[in-house]
C-alpha angles and dihedrals in degrees: 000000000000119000134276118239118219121187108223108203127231104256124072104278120248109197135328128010094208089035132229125072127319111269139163114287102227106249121180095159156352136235121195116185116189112180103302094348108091122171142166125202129198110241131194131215085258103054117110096186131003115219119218114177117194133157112243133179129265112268141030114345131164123247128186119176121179142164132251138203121214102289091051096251116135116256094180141329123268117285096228130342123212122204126189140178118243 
């Protein structure tokens, strides 16, 4: 999924970029992708994290996660990611 551009103007900003008020993005799932795992988890209006577990290899990988509306398409990419070793 390539990035979007946004053109941020020359001025500071004040408010939001897409207008309007905040509201909920409309998440229905995640997909995080770390080198050849790839995975996408159903999410609910009341889930805070997702948890996705996988066994990489030792040294640099790329890792994309984003979230996805009902139809699957990408709304925006994750906020943060956490990974840990277990």
């Amino acid at each position: 999924m390539p990035p979007r551009k946004i053109r941020v103007p020359d001025k500071p900003v004040k408010g939001l970029f897409y207008g309007g008020e905040m509201k909920a993005l409309p998440v229905d799932s995640v997909r995080v992708r770390v080198g050849a795992f790839a995975e996408t988890k159903p999410v609910s209006s009341t889930d805070s994290c997702t948890v996705f577990a996988a066994t990489l290899k030792k040294g640099h990988i790329n890792q994309q996660a984003g979230l996805l509306d009902k139809l699957g398409k990408a709304t925006t990419s994750a906020y943060y990611v956490y990974v840990r070793k277990i």
